[in-house]
KESE-568091 format. One record per residue: residue in one letter; x, y, z of N, C-alpha, C in turn. Coordinates in steps of 0.1 Angstrom, whole numbers, plus 5000, padded with zeros to 4 digits. Example, Ala and Ser with C-alpha at 12.3 -4.5 7.8 and 13.67 -1.06 7.14 Angstrom:
A513249435078512349555078513249675078/S512849785071513749895071512950005079/
//
This chain:
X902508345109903908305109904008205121/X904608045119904908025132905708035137/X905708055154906308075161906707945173/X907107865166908007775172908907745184/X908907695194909507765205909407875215/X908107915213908108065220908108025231/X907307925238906907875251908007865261/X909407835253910007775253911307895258/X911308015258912008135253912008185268/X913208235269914208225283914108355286/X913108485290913008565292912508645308/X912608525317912208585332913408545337/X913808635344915008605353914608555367/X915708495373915008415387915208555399/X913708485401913008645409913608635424/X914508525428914908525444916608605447/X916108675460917308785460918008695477/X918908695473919808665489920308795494/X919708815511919608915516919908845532/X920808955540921208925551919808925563/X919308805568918208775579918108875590/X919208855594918708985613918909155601/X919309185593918909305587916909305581/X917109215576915609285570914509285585/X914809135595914509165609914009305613/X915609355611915709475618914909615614/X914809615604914009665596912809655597/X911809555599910809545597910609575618/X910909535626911609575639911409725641/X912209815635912209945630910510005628/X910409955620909209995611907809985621/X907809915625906909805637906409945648/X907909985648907910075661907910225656/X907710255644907910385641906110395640/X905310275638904010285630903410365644/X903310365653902910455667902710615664/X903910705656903710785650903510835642/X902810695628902310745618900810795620/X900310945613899110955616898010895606/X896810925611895710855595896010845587/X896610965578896610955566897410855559/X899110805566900010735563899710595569/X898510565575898510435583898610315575/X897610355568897510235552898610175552/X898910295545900410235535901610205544/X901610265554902710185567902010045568/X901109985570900409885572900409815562/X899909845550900609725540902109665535/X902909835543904409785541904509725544/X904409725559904409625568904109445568/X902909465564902309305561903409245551/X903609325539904609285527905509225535/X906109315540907509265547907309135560/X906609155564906609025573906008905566/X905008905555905308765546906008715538/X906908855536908808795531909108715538/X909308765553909908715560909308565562/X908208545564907308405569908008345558/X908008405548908008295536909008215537/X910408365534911808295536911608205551/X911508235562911808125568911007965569/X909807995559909307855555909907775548/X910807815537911507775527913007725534/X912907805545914507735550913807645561/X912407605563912407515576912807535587/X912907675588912907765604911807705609/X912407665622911207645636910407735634/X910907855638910307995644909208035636/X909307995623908108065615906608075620/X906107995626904808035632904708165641/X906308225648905908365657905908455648/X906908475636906208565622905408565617/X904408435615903008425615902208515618/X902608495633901408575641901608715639/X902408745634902908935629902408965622/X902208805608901708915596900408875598/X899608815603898708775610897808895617/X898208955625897909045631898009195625/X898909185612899109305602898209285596/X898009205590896209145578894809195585/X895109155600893809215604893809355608/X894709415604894709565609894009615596/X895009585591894909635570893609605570/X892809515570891409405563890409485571/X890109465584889409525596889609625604/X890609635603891309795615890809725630/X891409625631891509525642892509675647/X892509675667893509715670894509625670/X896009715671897109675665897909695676/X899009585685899709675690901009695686/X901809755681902709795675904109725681/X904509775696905209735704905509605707/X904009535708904009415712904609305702/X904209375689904409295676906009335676/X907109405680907809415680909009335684/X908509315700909009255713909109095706/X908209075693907708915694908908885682/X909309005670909808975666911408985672/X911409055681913209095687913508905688/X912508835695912608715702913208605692/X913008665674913008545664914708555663/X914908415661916208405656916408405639/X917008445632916608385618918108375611/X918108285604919208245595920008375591/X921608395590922508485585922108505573/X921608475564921108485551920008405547/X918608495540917908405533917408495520/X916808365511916408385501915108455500/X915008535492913408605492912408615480/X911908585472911108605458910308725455/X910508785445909608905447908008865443/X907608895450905608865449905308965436/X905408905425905209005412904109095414/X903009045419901609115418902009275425/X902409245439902509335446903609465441/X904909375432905709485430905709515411/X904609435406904709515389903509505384/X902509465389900909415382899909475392/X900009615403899109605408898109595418/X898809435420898009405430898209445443/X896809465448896409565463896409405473/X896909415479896709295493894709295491/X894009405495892909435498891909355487/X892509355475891409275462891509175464/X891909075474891308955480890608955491/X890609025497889809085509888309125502/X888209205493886909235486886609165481/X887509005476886808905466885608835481/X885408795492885308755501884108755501/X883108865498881508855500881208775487/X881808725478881508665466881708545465/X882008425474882608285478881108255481/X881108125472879808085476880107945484/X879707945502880107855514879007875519/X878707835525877807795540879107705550/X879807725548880607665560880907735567/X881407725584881907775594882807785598/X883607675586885307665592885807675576/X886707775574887807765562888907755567/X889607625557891007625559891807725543/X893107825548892807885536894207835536/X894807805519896307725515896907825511/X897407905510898607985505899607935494/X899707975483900707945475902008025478/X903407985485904508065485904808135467/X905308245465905908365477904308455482/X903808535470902708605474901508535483/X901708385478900208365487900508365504/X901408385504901508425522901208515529/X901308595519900408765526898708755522/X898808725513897708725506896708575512/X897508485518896708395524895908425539/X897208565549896308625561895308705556/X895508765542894408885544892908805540/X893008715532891808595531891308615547/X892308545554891408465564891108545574/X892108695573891208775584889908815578/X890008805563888808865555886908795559/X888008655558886508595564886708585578/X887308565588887008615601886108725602/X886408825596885208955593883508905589/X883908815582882508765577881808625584/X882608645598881608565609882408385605/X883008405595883808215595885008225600/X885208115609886508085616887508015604/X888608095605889208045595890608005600/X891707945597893207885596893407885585/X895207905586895807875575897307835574/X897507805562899307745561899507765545/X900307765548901107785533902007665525/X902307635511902807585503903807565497/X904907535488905507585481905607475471/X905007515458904807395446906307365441/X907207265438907607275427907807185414/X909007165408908907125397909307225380/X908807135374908907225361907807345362/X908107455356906707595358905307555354/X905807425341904707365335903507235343/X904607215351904107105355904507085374/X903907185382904607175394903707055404/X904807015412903906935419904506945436/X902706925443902606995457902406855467/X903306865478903106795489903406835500/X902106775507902006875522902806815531/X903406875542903906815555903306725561/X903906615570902606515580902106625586/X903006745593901906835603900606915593/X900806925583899906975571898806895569/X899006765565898406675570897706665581/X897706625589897206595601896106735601/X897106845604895607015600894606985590/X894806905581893806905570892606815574/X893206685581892606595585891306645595/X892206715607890806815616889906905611/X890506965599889807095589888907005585/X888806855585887806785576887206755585/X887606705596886206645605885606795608/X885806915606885206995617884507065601/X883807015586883407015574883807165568/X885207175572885407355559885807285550/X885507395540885707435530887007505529/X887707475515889207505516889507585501/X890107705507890407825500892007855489/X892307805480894007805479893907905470/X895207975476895408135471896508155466/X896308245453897908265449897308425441/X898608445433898408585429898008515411/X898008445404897708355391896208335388/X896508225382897008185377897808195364/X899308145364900108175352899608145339/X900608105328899908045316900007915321/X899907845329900707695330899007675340/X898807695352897907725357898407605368/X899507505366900007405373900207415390/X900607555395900507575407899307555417/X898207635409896607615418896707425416/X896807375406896207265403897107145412/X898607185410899107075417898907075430/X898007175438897807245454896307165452/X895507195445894307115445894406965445/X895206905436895306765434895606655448/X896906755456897606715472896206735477/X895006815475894306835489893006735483/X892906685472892006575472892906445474/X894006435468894706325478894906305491/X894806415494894606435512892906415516/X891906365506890306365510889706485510/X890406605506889106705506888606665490/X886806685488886106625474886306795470/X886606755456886506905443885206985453/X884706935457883207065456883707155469/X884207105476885007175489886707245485/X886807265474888207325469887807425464/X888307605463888007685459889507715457/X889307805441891007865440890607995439/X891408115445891208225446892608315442/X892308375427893208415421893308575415/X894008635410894008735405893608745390/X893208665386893608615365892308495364/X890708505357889808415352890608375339/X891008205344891608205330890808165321/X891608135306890408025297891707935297/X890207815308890907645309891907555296/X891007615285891507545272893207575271/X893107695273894607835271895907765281/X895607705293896807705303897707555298/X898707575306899507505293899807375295/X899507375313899407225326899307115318/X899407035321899406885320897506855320/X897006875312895206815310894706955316/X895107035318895107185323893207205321/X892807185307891007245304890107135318/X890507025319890206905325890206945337/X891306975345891406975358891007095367/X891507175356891007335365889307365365/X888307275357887007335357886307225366/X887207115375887207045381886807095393/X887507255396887407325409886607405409/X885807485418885407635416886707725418/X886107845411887607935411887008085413/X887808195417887008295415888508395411/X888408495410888808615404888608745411/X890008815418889408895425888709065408/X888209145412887809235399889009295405/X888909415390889809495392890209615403/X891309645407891209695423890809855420/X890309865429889209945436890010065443/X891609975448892310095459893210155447/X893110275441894010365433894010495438/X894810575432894910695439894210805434/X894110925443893311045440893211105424/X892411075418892411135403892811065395/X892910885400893610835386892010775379/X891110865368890010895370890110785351/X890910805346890710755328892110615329/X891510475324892610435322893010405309/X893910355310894810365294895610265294/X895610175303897110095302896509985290/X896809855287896209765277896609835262/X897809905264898009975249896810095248/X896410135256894810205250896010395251/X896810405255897810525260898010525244/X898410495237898910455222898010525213/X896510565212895810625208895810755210/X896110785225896710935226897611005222/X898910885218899710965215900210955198/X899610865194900110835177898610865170/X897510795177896010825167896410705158/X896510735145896210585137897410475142/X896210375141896810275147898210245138/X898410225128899510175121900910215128/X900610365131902110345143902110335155/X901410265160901110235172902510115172/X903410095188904510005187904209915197/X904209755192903609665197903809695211/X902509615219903109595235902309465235/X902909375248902909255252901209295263/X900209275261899609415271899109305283/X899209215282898709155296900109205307/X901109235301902409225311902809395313/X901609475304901909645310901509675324/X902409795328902009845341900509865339/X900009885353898609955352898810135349/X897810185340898110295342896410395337/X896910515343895710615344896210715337/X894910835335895211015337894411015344/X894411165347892911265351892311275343/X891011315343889911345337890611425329/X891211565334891411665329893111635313/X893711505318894211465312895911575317/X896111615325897011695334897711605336/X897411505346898211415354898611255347/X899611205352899911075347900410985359/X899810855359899710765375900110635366/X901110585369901610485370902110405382/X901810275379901510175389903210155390/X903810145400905410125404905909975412/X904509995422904909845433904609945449/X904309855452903809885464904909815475/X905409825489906209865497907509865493/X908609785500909909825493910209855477/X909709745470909609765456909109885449/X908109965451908010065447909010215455/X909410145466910310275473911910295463/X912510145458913310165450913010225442/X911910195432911810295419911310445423/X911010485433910610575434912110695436/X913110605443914310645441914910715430/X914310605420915310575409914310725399/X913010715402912010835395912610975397/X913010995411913511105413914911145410/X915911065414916911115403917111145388/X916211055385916611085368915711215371/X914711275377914011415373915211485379/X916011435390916511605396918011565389/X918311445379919511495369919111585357/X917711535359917211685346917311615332/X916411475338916811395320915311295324/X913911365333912911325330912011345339/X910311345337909911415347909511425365/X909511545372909611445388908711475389/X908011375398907111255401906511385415/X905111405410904711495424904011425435/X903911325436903411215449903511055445/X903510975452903810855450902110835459/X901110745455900110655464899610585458/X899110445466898310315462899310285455/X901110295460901810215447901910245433/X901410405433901410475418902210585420/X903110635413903910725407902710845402/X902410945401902411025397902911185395/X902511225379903611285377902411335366/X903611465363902311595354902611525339/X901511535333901811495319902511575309/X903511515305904211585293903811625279/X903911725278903111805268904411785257/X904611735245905311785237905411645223/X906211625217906111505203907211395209/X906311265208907211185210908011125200/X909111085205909711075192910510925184/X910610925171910510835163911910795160/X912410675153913710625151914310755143/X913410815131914010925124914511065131/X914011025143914511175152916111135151/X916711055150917910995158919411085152/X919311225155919911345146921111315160/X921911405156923511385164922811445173/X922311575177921611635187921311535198/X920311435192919211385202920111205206/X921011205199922211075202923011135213/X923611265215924211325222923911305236/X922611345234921711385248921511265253/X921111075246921111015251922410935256/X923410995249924810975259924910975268/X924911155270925011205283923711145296/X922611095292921611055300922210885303/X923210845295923610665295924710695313/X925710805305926210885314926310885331/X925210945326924310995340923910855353/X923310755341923110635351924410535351/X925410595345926310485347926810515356/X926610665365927410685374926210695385/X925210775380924210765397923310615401/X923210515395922710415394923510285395/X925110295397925810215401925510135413/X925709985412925009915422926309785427/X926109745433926909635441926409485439/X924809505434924209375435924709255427/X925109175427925209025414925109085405/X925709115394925409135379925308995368/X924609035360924308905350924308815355/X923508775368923108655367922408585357/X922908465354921708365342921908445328/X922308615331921908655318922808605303/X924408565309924908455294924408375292/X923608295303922808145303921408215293/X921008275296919508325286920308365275/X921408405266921808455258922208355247/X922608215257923208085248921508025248/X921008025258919407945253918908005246/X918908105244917908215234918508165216/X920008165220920808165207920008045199/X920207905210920407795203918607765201/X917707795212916407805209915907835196/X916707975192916108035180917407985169/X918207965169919307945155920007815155/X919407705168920007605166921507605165/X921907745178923507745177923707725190/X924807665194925907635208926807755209/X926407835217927607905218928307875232/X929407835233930207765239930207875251/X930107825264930007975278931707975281/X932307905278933807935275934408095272/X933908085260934508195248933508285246/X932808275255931108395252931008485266/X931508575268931408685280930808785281/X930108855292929408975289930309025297/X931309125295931709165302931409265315/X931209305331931009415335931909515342/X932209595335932709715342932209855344/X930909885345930009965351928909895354/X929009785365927309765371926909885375/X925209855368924109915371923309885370/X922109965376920509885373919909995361/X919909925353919909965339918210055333/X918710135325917110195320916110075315/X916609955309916209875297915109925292/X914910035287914010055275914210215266/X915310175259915610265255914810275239/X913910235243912810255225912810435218/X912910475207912510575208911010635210/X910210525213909010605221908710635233/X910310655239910510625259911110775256/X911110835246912211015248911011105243/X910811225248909611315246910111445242/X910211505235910711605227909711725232/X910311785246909011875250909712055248/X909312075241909812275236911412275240/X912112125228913812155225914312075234/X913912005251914411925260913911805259/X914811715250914711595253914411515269/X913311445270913111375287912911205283/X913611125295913211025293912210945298/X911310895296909910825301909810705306/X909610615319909810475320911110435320/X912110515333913110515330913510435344/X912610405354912910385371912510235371/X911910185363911010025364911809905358/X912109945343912709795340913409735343/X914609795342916309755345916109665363/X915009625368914909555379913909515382/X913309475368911709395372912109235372/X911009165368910908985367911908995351/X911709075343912709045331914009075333/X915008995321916109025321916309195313/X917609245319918909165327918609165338/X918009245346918409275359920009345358/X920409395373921809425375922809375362/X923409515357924109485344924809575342/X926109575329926909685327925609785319/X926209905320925810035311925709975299/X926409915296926509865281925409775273/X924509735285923409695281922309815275/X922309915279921810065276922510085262/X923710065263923910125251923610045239/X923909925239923709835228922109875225/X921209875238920109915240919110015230/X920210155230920110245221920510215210/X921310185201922310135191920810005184/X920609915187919509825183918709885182/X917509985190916210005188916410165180/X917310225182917210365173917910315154/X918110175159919210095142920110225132/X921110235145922010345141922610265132/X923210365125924210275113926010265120/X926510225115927710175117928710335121/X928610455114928710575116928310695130/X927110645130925710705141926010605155/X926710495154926610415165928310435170/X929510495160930610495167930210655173/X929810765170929710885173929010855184/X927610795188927510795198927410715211/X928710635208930010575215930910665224/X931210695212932110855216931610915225/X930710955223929911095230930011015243/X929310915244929110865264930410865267/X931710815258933410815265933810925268/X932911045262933511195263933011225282/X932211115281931111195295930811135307/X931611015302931710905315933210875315/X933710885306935810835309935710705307/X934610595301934310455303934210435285/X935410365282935110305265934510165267/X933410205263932510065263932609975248/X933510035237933309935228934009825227/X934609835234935509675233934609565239/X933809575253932409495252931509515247/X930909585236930009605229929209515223/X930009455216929409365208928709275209/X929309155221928509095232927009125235/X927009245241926209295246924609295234/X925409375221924609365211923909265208/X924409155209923609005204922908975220/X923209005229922208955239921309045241/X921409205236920309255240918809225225/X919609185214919109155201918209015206/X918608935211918508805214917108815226/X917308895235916308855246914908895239/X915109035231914209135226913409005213/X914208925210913508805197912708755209/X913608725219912508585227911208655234/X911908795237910608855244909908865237/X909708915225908408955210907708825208/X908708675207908108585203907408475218/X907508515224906608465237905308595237/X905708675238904408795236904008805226/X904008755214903008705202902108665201/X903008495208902508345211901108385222/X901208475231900008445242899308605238/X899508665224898108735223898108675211/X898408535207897408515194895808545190/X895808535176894508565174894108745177/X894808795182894008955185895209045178/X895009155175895309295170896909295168/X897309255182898209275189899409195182/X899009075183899909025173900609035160/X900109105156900709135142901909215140/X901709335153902509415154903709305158/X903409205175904509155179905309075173/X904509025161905408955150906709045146/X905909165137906609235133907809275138/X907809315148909009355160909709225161/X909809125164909908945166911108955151/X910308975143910908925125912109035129/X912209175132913209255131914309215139/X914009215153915209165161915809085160/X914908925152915308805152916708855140/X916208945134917208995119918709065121/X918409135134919509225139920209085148/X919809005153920608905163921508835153/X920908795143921508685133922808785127/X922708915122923408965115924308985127/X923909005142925609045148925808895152/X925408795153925808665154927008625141/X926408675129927608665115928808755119/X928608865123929808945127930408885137/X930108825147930408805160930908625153/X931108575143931808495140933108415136/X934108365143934108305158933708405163/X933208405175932108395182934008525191/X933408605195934708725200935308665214/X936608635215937108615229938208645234/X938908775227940108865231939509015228/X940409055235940309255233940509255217/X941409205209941409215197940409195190/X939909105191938709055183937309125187/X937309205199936409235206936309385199/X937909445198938409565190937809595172/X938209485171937309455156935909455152/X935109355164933609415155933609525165/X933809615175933409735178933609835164/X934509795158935209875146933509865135/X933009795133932609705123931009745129/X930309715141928909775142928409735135/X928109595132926909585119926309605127/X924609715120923209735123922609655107/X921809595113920909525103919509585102/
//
């Protein structure tokens, strides 16, 4: 089937958060000075908090053109070599350097995907390091902003360890995703120019390459316009792509132009996460023949494990602040008693005892088990209430998605998502996310989505509910009862914005299936994400006909709530 436009399909929300400067300061300030009384065991992971947090900071103030950024430098600088070599550290001093910084009343920040949804350990570039094939004595290492700034000190203290003097600076590509393009400062310049008379070799880092692969390439291109020759350019990434696959501008051509390397898979996981399963391979455990197995996108799944003994379950959450929020979010849903709690958090893994019981299918979807997910919609519409921006972009993805796939305008006038319970949302109310363990319904993957790189991010409850309503394809009957049920248990009638909701959450779920098709062509995988793709695309169109004019009063809003087409 083709899939036309997938490439094309509006499904990552913009990853930068505005956040007040002398607070996260403070914070990391805080932290700096508490690390004195962490003992061995906590050192690590204080230490890579740490580093995280101060290449936020470098980053944001590179991006605003802060003077100061080179004395944050020298923080995360000095955090890389602690983490990398257990360089001594002095805690205090690093403290004293940051009291000194001045930083902007507000800056922007990006989330470093690797670090907070894919995995990545700071350290698996540190280990790529004995595998760089140099004879040089001088590396200059390039940093791709946001991740490549942490990930660019732990490089260079990495080879400092390995007897080469290294420097470094950082980047920020832009442009189209497809096509970015990089240009250095005169001071960048001029550093490159001595890094050449003094003959290194030059290292550019990022946490990629994407499908586009345009970032490394347009960072390569500036440094041979700048006179470094291809054979002295090395890109050091997370992802061996295939050249042919990326989506750049002559992409097969230019990237086998460089050497590249690939850090392997990381090494730093936690106590007992002994069998892995993530790549859809979890799916065999719990269905056996493949036929009901429910598509997954699998390059974009968490990492995940058991025990040997098959007892325990370790999922990957995010490693420093990023995984502290979900870790938040893990434990309330266990201690509202609507899923299970999490008996240690390490290496940025969740773990938690494995659920013994049947997981369950659209046919489960009995008034019983609609009730329960009420009352759990409920639950987060009131403990998970948040202050942050809601729907950003998310109408903007809802009219691109529309017109992408149906060649319709829906006019941003007359088209509203309405919010009157922000929240950070479950978004994955599949019925293979509910576990049917001896009569207690639990929910599974309940602390991650609703605030990763995909939409919505921050959003009404109502995105949950439509949520449930689409993937359980209640009927028009099953979908006002359990309507009802959450009004009975929250005091909140969500059907008057319903509807809305329904075609945007029908709509992202088409674009998400049909970009996640498009990049496992050719394998297993696809067939399923077709399938799923053809369904959604079916339920959008049919509430797009309901939703005809298109709803822009409580009346009309009143009506298709009445109405619920499920297709």
């Amino acid at each position: 089937m083709p899939l036309d436009g997938a490439w094309n399909a509006y499904i990552f929300r913009e990853g930068k958060t505005r956040l007040r400067g002398p607070e996260l300061l403070d914070e990391l300030i805080v932290r700096l000075v508490a690390l004195s009384d962490v003992g061995p065991q906590g050192r690590r992971t204080a230490l890579l908090d740490l580093l995280l947090r101060a290449g936020e900071i470098e980053c944001a103030l590179n991006d605003e053109g802060c003077p100061q950024t080179s004395t944050i430098a020298t923080i995360t600088d000095a955090l890389a070599a602690a983490l990398v070599s257990r360089q001594a550290l002095a805690p205090a001093t690093l403290a004293f350097k940051a009291r000194m910084l001045r930083v902007p009343e507000y800056v922007h920040l990006t989330s470093p995907e690797g670090f907070a949804y894919y995995a990545l350990h700071p350290l698996d570039f540190s280990d790529l390091i004995p595998r760089l094939e140099t004879t040089a004595r001088i590396a200059a290492v390039v940093g791709i902003r946001s991740i490549g700034t942490s990930l660019s000190a732990v490089v260079q203290a990495a080879l400092h360890s390995a007897g080469i003097k290294a420097e470094r600076t950082t980047v920020r590509p832009t442009g189209h995703p497809y096509d970015r393009g990089c240009e250095f400062t005169a001071e960048q310049l001029r550093w490159i120019a001595v890094m050449l008379s003094h003959q290194a070799d030059f290292f550019v880092v990022d946490e990629g390459p994407g499908m586009s692969g345009s970032s490394f390439l347009s960072v390569g291109d500036a440094l041979i316009s700048a006179g470094v020759a291809h054979a002295n350019i090395s890109f050091l990434g997370s992802r061996d792509p295939y050249p042919p696959s990326l989506t750049a501008r002559d992409a097969a051509e230019r990237w086998v132009a460089f050497r590249s390397y690939c850090t392997s898979p990381t090494l730093h996981l936690p106590r007992g996460a002994e069998r892995f399963i993530a790549g859809g391979i979890w799916r065999a455990d719990v269905y056996g023949e493949e036929q009901q197995w429910p598509a997954s996108w699998l390059q974009m799944e968490r990492l995940k494990f058991t025990s040997q003994s098959n007892d325990l379950f370790f999922k990957f959450e995010g490693h420093g602040r990023f995984g502290e929020a979900v870790r938040r979010r893990a434990n309330a849903v266990a201690k509202g008693g609507f899923g299970p709690m999490p008996l240690r958090f390490e290496e940025g893994f969740g773990v938690y005892p494995m659920l013994r019981g049947r997981t369950c299918s659209k046919s489960d979807g009995s008034a019983a088990v609609l009730q329960r997910i009420a009352e759990y919609c409920a639950f987060r519409a009131h403990e998970f209430a948040t202050d942050a921006p809601t729907n950003a972009n998310l109408e903007e993805m809802l009219r691109f998605n529309v017109k992408n796939e149906f060649g319709i305008e829906l006019p941003a006038e007359k088209f509203k998502l309405r919010v009157v319970k922000p929240i950070i949302a479950d978004g994955r109310m599949l019925p293979h996310k509910w576990i049917d363990t001896q009569g207690v319904l639990l929910k599974v993957d309940s602390a991650i989505h609703g605030d990763d790189h995909f939409f919505p991010g921050p959003t009404d409850i109502a995105w949950d509910l439509a949520g449930t309503i689409v993937e359980w394809e209640l009927d028009p009957n099953a979908a006002r009862s359990f309507l009802e049920s959450y009004f009975r248990r929250s005091g909140d009638d969500a059907q008057h914005r319903l509807p809305n909701y329904l075609l945007a959450y029908s709509i992202f779920r088409t674009a998400f299936c049909k970009m996640a098709a498009a990049s496992m062509q050719g394998s297993e995988e696809e067939a399923r994400l077709v399938r799923d793709y053809t369904c959604y695309r079916a339920q959008a169109q049919a509430f797009l006909e309901t939703a005809s004019p298109i709803a822009t009063t409580e009346a009309v809003a009143e009506s298709n709530a009445r109405e619920l087409h499920i297709a």
